[in-house]
C-alpha positions in Angstrom: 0.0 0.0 0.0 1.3 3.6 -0.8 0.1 6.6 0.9 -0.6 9.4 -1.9 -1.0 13.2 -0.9 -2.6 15.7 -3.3 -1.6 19.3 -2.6 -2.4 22.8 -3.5 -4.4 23.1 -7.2 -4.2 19.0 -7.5 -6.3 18.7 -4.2 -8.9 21.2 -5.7 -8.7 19.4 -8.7 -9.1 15.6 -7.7 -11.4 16.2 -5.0 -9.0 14.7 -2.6 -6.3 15.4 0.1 -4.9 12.0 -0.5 -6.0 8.4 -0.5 -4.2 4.9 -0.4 -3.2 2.2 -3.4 -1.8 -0.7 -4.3 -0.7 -0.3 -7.7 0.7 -3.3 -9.9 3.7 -5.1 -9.0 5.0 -3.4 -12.3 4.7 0.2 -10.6 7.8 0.5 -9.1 9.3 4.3 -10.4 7.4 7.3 -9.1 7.1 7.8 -13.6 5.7 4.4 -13.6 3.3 5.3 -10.4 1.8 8.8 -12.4 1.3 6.8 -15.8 -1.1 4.4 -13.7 -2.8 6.8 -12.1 -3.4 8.6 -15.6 -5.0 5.8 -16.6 -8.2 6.5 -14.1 -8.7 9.3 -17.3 -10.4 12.7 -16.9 -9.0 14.7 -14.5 -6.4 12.4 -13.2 -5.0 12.4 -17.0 -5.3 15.9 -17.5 -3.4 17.0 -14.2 -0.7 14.1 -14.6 -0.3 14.8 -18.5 3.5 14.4 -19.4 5.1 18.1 -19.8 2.3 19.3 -16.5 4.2 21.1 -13.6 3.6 18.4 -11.5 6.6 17.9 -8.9 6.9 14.7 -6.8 8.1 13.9 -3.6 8.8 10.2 -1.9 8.8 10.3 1.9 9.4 13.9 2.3 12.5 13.9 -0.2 11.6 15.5 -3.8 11.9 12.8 -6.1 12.6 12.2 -9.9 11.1 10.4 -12.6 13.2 6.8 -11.8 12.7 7.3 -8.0 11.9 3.8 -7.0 8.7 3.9 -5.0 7.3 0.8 -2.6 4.8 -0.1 -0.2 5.1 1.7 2.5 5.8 5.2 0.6 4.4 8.4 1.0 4.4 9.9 -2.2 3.3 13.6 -2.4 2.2 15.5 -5.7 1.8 18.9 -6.3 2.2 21.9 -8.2 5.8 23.8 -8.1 5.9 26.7 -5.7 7.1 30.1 -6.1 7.6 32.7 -4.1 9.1 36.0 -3.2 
């Protein structure tokens, strides 16, 4: 089971703070992890699209594409931050 956390715009969006999954055995890269939750369609593909600002971090560390996630994980998503 992995712990997923929707912040900012992609809490709005989804309709959720967070939930948890148990993706496929296959799912094993926080890439591979948003390319199955694209698959859920509408919003989830739209907000995940490839080229999104979407970043990504795995157990409070900010992760990249070949981050290896597992069960256990809490994987955060949200929108990069800017300030001043």
């Amino acid at each position: 089971m992995i712990t997923l956390v929707y912040l900012a715009r992609l809490r709005e969006t989804l309709g959720t703070s967070g939930e948890k999954v148990e993706p496929p055995h296959e799912v094993g890269t926080v890439a591979a992890l948003l390319a199955w939750l694209r698959t859920r369609g509408g919003a989830w593909a739209a907000e995940l699209a490839p080229g999104r600002a979407v970043r990504v971090a795995v157990n409070y560390d900010v992760a990249r594409p070949d981050t290896p996630v597992k069960a256990g994980d809490e994987v955060a998503l949200f929108p990069p931050v800017t300030g001043g």
